[in-house]
N, C-alpha and C positions, 0 to 999 in steps of 0.2 A: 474617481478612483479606478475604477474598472477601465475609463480611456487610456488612462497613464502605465496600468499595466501591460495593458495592449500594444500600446509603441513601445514600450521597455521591451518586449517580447519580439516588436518586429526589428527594433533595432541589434537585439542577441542573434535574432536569426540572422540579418546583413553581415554580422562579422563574425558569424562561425563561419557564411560563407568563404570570406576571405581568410578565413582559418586554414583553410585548403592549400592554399598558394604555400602555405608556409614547408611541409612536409608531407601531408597527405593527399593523396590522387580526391580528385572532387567528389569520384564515384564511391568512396569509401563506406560512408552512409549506407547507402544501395547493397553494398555487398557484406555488411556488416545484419541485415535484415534482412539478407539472404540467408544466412548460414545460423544467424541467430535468432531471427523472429519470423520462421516463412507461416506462418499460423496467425501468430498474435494480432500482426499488423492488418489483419483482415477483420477485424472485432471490429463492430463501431457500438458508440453510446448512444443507443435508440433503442426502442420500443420493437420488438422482433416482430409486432403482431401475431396472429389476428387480435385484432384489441377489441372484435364485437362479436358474439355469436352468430349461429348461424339455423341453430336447430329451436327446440323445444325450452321451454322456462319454466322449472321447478320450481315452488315457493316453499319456503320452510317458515316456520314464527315455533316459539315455544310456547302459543297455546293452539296449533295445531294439531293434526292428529296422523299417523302413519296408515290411518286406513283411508285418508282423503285422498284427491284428486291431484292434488300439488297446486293449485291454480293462486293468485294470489285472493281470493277467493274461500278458498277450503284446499289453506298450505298443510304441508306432512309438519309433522313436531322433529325430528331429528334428521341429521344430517349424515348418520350413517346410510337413512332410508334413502336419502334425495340422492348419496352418492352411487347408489344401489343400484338406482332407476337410469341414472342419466349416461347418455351415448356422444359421445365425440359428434362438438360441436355444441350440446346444449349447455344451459347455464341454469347452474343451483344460485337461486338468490335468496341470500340470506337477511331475513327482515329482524330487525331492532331486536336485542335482548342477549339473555347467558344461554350457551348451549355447551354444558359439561361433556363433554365426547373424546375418542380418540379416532383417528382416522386415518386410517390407508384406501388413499386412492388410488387404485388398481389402473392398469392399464385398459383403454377402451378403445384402441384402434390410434394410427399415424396420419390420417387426415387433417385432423383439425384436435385442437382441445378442447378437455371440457372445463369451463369455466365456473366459479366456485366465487361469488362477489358479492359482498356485502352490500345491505341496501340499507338507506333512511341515515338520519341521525339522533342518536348516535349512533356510531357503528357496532354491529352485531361482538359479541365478544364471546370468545371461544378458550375454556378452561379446562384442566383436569378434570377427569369424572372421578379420580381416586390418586393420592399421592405415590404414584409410581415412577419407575426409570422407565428410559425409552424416550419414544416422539411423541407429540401432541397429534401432528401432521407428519404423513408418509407418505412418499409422492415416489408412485413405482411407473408411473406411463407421462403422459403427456396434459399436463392441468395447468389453468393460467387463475392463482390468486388475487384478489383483488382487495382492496378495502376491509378489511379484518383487523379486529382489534382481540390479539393474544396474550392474554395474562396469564404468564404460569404460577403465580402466587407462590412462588418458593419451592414449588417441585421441582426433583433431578431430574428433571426433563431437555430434550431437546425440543424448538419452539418446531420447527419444519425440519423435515429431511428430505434431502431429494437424494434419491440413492441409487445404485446401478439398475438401469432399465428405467427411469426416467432421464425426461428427453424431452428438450424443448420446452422446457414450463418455465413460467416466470413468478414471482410472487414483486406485488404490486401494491404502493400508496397504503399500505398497514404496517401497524403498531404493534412491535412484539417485545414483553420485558418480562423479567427476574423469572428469572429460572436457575437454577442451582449445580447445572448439569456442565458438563465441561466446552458447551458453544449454545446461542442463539439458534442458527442457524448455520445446516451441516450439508455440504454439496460431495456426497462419498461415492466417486462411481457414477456418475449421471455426467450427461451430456450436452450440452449448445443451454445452460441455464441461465437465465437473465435475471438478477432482482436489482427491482430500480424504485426510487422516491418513495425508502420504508424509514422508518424509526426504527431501533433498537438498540435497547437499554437495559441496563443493571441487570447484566449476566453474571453473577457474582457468586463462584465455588469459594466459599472458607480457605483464605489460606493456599489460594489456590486458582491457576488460569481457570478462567472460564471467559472464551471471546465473543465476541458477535458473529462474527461469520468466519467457517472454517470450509475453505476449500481440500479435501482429499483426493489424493489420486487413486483409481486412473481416471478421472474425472479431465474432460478437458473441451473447450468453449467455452466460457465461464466469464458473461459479463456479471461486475458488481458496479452499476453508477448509479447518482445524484440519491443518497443516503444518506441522514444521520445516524451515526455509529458511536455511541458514548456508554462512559461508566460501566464498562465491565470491566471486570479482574484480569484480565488474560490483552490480550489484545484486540481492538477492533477489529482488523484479518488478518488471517494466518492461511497460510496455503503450505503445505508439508501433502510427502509421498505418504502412498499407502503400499498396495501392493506394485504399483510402479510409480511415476511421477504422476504428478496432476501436469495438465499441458495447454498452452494459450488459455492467459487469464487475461482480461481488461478492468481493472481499477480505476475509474474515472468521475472525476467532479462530485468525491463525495464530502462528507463534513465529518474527520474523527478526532476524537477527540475524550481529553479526561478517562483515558481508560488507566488498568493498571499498570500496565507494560510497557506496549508498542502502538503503534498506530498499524502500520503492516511488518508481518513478519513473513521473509521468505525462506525458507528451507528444501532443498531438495528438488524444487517444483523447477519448470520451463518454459518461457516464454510467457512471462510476466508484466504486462504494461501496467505502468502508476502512472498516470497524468491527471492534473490538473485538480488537486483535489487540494485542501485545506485542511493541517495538521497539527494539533496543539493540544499541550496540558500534560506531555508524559515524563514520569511515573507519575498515578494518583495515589499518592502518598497516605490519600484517607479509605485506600480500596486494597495498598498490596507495603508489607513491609519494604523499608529502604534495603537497595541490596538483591533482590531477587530479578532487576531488570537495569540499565543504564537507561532506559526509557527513553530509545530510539523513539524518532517519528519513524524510519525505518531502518529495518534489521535485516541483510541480507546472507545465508551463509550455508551452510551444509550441501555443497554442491550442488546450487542453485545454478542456473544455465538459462543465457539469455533474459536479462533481465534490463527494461527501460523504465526510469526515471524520468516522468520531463515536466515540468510547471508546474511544481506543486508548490505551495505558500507551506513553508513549516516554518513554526514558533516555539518556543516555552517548553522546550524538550532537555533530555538528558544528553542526548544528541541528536544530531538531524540526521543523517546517514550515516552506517555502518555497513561498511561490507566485509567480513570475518570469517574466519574457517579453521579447520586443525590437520589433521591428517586429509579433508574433503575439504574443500574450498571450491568459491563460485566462478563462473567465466562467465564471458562476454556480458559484462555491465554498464550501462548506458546512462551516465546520470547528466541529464540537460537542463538549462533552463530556467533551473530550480531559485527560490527567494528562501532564504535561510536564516534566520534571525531569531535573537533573544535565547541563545540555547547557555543552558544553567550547569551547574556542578553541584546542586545538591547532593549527591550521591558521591564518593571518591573512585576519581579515575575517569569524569566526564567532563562533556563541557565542549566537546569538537563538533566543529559545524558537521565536515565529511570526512569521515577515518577509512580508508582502504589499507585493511591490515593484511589479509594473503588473497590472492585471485590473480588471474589470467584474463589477458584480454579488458580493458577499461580506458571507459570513456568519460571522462568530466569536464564537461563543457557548456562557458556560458553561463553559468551561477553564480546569485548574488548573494555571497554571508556578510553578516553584521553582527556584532554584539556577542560573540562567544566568548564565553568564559577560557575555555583552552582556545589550541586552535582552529583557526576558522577550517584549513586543511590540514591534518595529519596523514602525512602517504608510506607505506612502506618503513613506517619507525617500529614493529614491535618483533623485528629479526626474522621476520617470516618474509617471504617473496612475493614482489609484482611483478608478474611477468604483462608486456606489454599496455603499460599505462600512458597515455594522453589523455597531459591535463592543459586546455588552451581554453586563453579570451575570457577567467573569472572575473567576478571582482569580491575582493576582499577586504571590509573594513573589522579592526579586533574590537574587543569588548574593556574591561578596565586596565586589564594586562598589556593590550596590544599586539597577539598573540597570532600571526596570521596562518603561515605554512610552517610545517614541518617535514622536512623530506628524510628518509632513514639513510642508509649509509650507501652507497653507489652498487653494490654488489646484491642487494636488496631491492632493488627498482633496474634490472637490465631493460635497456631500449627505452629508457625514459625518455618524452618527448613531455617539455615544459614551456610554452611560449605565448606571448602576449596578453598575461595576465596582467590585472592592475588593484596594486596596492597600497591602502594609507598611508600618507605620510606620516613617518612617528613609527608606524607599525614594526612589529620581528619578525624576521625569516630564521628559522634554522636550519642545517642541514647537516647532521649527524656523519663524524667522518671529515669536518671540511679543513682540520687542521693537517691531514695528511696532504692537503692542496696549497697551504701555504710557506710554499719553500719557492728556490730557482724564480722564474717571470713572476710570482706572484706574493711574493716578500713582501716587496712595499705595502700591500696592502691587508698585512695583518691585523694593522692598527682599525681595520674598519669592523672588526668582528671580536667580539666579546665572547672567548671560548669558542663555544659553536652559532653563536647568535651573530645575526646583524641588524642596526638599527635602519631602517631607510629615514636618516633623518635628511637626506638631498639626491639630486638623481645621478651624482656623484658615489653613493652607496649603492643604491641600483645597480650601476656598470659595474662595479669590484663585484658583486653578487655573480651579474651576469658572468662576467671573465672568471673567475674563481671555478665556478659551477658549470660552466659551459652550457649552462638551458636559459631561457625566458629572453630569447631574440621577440624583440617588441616588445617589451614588459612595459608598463609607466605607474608613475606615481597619482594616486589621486588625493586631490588636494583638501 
């Protein structure tokens, strides 16, 4: 399965290249990541290091005692104490058991971190000492967590914060759930933070978002990879401005899923990488009334700026991509590569593989839809403006309807560039507007269009499209 993706991927990449030949300079790409991702594109999905200590090892057990030694030996009893003691560079290991605490870990110097890692099995587990709001975990300097298992047992809590003045910390291979607070896990103001191969689950405000991981700005480095991210109310990630944008995010090969919303939602924030990550199950209809979310895999909008899409596997959504706006709308959007399938209509008003409803600047290229309920593309149909949209080289098969593309009315998509797509046989194109084109050279071919619809029932349909419409030089039929 995983071969076959692979050559699907290198064969998407061989004909975006020759995608180029058609109207865009080759170096397009290149200058498109200049202007819109000079940040992002320098993130990778790895382990920042240091991944080992280097100083001193503090023991804690909860039937140790804070007038001991730390040793593992004659460990301290809490972890306020251990965080007390230790200097940049050493490691608080935390041995098996409940340790009810809250904790702000202070800054201890920019050398190295201090490390804070659960030891034995099972892993150590870290709960409210009192049902309060707030953080469980405050992380104001430079800490790299590790192997932790966080139960908030229903407190309005945040599980971890990492917040302005921390920097460079990771949180690592731990389990964090149910907490009642409006996120999991909250990155507000902090810098270069990485969390990789954690759980986190059943974030769930009443009635109400509550996500896994919320990026704030002005927060900006910020990898999120190889994660499970399920069953919270709100969405898996949300990345929204604070007091300025959040800036270079990397989202990468994580697993979200069954939440109440979104999978990611982007608002406001800049330079935004999503790749290759696996997306399914939205809206969870037994976590958030119908109605409060179209249950995008992703939602792009509030003058979000630079933002890339590329490999991601979305299924079982309300929609697969949205990019939307009102008065603020998004620019330079990059959605590549992408497999898009089984997206539903539960909800009224969904069902579209990728909708670009207002933005500037966009790119869609290379994407496989299947199986949608509406259509697989909806571009520039709900009166608002595309400015500079190319869409080349998808492929498009519908769902029971047959429902492929939708293009809005010509005036609504200036400088559209539409070419070498390939769609169902059997399948609809519409293009809103296309009877104002069926007069003088293109009479004869009225009879190929059903009001605004045409069927590609031959590649006789295809050309009237093409000559009608004057886009999708190279289009083909797939059989």
């Amino acid at each position: 399965m995983l071969q076959g993706k692979s050559s699907q991927r290198v064969f998407k990449n061989a004909t975006g290249v020759l995608s180029c030949l058609f109207v865009l300079a080759c170096g397009a790409g290149d200058e498109w990541s200049s202007d819109y991702f000079p940040q992002a594109e320098q993130l990778q999905a790895r382990d920042p290091g240091p991944s080992e200590p280097t100083g001193k090892s503090w023991f804690v057990s909860p039937q140790g005692s804070d007038e001991a030694r730390g040793t593992r030996e004659a460990p301290l009893r809490t972890l306020t104490r251990a965080t007390a003691l230790a200097k940049a560079g050493d490691a608080i290991r935390v041995l098996p058991g409940v340790y009810a605490e809250t904790l702000v870990l202070e800054a201890k110097g920019t050398d190295a971190p201090v490390f804070l890692i659960g030891e034995g099995s099972p892993r150590p587990t870290l709960v409210p000492n009192r049902q309060d709001r707030g953080s469980l975990i405050r992380v104001k300097g430079r800490w790299r967590l590790e192997n932790l298992h966080i139960d908030l047992g229903g407190a309005p809590m945040v599980a971890v914060l990492f917040e302005n003045g921390g920097h460079h910390s990771v949180l690592s291979r731990s389990e964090l759930h149910h907490g009642t607070a409006g996120t999991g896990v909250l990155v507000e103001g902090a810098e270069n933070v990485t969390l990789q191969h954690n759980t986190l689950h059943h974030f769930i405000k009443p009635g109400d978002d509550s996500h896994g991981v919320t990026v704030v700005g002005p927060s900006r480095n910020v990898v999120i990879w190889d994660n499970d991210i399920h069953h919270n109310s709100g969405d898996s990630i949300q990345c929204q401005a604070g007091k300025e944008p959040a800036e270079a995010v990397l989202i990468d090969g994580n697993t979200l899923h069954e939440d109440g919303e979104n999978g990611v939602d982007i608002k406001r924030c800049h330079e935004v990488i999503v790749r290759n990550n696996r997306m399914f199950g939205f809206p969870n209809l037994d976590l958030r009334n119908a109605g409060t979310s179209a249950g995008e895999a992703v939602v792009i909008h509030e003058a979000a700026r630079g933002i890339k899409l590329q490999n991601n596997d979305i299924s079982d959504a309300g929609r697969g991509i949205s990019v939307v706006g009102d008065s603020t709308f998004p620019e330079g959007v990059w959605v590549e590569g992408n497999t898009i399938q089984d997206i539903h209509s539960r909800t009224k008003g969904n069902g579209h593989g990728i909708r670009i409803e207002v933005a500037k600047n966009v790119k869609v290229l290379d994407n496989t839809l299947a199986n949608t309920a509406s259509y697989g593309m909806m571009v520039a149909a709900d009166d608002k403006q595309v400015q500079g949209l190319i869409i080349q080289n998808n492929s498009l098969r519908g769902g029971a309807q047959s429902l492929l593309l939708r293009l809005g009315h010509e005036r609504f998509r200036p400088g559209l560039v539409l070419e070498g797509n390939r769609y169902a046989r059997g399948g609809i194109l519409q293009a809103d507007g296309v009877k104002e084109k069926l007069g003088g050279s293109n009479a004869h071919l009225r009879g190929e269009f059903s009001g605004e619809r045409l069927t590609l029932a031959s590649h006789a349909s295809l050309d009237a499209w093409r000559q009608v419409l004057e886009v999708d030089a190279g289009a083909d039929l797939l059989e």
